[in-house]
DODREN-208553 format. One record per residue (C-alpha): residue in one letter; x, y, z. Coordinates in pm, whole numbers, plus 32768, in hexadecimal, padded with zeros to 4 digits. Example, Ala and Ser with C-alpha at 12.3 -4.5 7.8 and 13.67 -1.06 7.14 Angstrom:
# DODREN-208553
a84CE7E3E830C
s85577F9682CA
***
This chain:
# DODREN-208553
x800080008000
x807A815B7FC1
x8121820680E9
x80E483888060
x804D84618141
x7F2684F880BD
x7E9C863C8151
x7D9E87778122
x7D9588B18202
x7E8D8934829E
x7FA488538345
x80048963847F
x7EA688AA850D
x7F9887CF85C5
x807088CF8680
x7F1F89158739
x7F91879C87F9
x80A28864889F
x7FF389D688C9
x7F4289CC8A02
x7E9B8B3F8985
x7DF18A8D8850
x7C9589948865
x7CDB888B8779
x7BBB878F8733
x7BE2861E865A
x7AC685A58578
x7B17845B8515
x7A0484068407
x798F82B48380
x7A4F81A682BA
x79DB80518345
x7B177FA48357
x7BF8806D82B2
x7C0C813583DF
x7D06806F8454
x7DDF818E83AF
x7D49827684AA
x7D95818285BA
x7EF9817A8584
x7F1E82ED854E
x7E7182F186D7
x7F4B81E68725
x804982F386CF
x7FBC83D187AD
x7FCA832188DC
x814182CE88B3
x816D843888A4
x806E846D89E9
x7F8F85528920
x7E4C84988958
x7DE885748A6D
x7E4B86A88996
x7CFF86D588D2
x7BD887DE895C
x7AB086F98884
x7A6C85AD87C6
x798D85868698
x795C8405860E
x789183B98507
x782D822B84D7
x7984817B8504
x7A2682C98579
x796B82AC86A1
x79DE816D8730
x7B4C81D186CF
x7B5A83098794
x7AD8826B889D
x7BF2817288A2
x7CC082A288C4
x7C0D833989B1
x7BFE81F78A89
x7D9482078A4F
x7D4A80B189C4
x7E497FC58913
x7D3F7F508825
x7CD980388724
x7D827F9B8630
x7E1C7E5085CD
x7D587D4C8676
x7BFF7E0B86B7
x7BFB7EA784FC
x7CC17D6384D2
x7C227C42853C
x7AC67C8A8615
x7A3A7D7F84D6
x7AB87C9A83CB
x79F47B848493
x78E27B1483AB
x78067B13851D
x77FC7C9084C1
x778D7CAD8379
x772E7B79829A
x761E7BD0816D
x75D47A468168
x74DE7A59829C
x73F67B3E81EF
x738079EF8154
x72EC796282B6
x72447AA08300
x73657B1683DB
x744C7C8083C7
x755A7C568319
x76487D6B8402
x76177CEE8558
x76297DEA864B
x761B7D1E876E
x77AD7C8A8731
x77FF7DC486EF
x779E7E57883C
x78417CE988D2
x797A7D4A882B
x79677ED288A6
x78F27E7289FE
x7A367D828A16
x795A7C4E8A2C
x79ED7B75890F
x7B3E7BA0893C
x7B937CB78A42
x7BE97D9F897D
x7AD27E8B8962
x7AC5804189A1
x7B16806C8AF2
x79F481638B17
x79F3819F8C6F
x7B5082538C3E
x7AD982E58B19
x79DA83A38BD7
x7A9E84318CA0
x7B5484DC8BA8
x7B5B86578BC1
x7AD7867E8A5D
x798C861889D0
x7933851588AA
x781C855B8807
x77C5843D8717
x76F5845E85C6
x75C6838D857A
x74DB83928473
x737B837D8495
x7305823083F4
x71B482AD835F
x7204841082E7
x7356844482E1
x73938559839B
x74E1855A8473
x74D7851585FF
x75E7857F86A6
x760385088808
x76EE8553891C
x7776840789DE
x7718843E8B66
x777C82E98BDC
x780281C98BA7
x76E481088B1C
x76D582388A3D
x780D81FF89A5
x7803807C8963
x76AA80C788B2
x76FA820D87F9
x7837813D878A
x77537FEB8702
x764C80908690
x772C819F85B7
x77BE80768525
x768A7FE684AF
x769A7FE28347
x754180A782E2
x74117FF38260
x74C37E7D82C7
x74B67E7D8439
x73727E228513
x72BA7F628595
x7354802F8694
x7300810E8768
x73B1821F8826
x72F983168900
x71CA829C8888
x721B83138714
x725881EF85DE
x73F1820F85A5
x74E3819B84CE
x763C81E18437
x765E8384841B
x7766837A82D6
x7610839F81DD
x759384E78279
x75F586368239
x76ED86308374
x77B6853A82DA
x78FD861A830A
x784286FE8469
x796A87F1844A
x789989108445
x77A488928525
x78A98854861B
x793089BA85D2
x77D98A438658
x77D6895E8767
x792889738826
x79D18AA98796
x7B2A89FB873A
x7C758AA9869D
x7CE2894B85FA
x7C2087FE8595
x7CF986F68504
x7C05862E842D
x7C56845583DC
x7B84847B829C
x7B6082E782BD
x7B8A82F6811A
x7C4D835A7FFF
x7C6C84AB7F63
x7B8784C27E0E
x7B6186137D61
x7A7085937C89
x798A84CB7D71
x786583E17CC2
x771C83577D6A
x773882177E1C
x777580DA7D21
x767180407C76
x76867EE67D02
x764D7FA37E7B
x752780777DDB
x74927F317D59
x74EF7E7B7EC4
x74477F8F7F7E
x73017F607E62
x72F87DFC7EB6
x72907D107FD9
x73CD7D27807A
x73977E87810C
x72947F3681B6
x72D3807D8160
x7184817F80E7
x71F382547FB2
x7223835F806C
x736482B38122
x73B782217FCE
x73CA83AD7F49
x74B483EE804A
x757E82E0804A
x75CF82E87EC8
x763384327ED6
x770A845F802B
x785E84287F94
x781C858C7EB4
x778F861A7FE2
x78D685F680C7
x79C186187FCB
x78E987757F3E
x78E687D480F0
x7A53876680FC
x7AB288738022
x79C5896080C3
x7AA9895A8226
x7BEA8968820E
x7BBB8AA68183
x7AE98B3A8283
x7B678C738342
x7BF58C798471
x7BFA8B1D84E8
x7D058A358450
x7CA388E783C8
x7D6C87B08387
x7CD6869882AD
x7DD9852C829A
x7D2084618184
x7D8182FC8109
x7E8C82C08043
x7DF2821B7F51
x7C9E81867EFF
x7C2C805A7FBF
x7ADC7FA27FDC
x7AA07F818156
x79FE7E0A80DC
x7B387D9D8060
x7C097E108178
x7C857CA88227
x7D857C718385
x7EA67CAD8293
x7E197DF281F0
x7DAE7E798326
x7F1C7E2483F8
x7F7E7EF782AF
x7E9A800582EF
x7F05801B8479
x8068806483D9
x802881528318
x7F82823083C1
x8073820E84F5
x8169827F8413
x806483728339
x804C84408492
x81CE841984C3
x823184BF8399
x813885CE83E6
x81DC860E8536
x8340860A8489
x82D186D5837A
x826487F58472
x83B287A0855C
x82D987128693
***
């Protein structure tokens, strides 16, 4: 895989980690389990002792779960949990759609966030006590519209984490402060930099963009439009809408904020283009790599 560091915005983001004056905030957005790149650039982080550093957390599906690893100052956000428990076919298998069932199971995935199948889950309760908030991105199954919800406990965590990872229109109902939720990357918070701007005032985000750069983004594929038409998926055509176009609308809102005025923005995309699907143990030790070294080179590059 290529090793080039691939950014947008402005890079000085990252002497905000050693400015006690500035408010730096991290979004880290969705990517399913390619964002195993984002848990080896926070793998990065901790090394350094600069998990403590940021004033407020934004995750968006996956993004969620991985800042709260970090938060958590967990050893996990990476090779084993992106690795092994998400490539698990316990978490996402299309096949039992055929005996009625869901095909993303968001029960394991809570198991595996919780530390119940192999003990290496968020440690939440350390997360929460961490001075900054996370506010994690839903999306509201029915209409589309974006929830964003701010983690007040424990329990909050482990469920914002599982149910941001549900992948929308394939997991069973769920329901989160008595509102239908799924996975927030197909609303029009996708990339909540400016919502986030409104919210907590910051001088610096540093945005995981969780995918690849694309100046010319495209609707979603074909074969997903037809998968999302079909019996496999549950999702109205209002959700389908939204999902077919969200690529153009975070690439279009990427572009939009790192030129905004007076607050500096940092976006670290993908190297390349990967399907999160085809991402298996190998890719994603890969992945963990690069991004370790992806948020090295950044560091270097600014002489911190």
């Amino acid at each position: 895989m290529t090793e080039a560091v691939v950014t947008t915005g402005d890079e000085s983001v990252l002497d905000a980690f050693y400015n006690p004056k500035a408010k730096l905030a991290i979004v880290a957005c969705a990517g399913g389990n390619r964002n195993a790149l984002t848990g080896g650039a926070f793998i990065s982080l901790r090394r350094r002792r600069l998990g403590s550093r940021p004033d407020a957390f934004v995750g968006v599906s996956s993004g969620i779960a991985t800042i709260g690893f970090l938060m958590g100052n967990g050893v996990a956000p990476d090779i084993k949990v992106f690795a092994q428990d998400m490539s698990d076919k316990r978490m996402f298998d299309l096949t039992r759609r055929f005996w009625g069932g869901h095909p993303f199971d968001v029960d394991y995935v809570e198991r595996v966030f919780r530390g119940l199948e192999n003990r290496r889950g968020i440690r939440a309760h350390e997360a929460i006590k961490h001075r900054a908030p996370l506010y994690a991105v839903l999306g509201h199954a029915q209409t589309g519209k974006p929830i964003i919800r701010k983690a007040e406990d424990a329990e909050d965590i482990w469920k914002l984490a599982s149910y941001g990872a549900a992948v929308t229109g394939f997991a069973r109902p769920l329901t989160y402060r008595g509102l239908p939720v799924t996975d927030g990357y197909f609303t029009k918070h996708n990339l909540p930099v400016e919502w986030l701007i409104a919210q907590e005032q910051p001088t610096d985000v540093l945005v995981f963009a969780g995918k690849d750069f694309d100046p010319k983004p495209r609707p979603s594929s074909w074969l997903e439009q037809a998968l999302y038409r079909s019996g496999y998926a549950r999702a109205n055509s209002t959700v389908q809408d939204l999902i077919r176009t969200r690529d153009i609308r975070f690439m279009q809102t990427a572009e939009r904020v790192v030129t905004l005025p007076r607050v500096r923005v940092l976006i670290v995309w993908m190297p390349e283009k990967l399907s999160p699907i085809k991402i298996n143990e190998e890719k994603s030790r890969e992945l963990v790599r690069v991004g370790y070294r992806t948020m090295e080179a950044l560091f270097k590059r600014r002489r911190l």
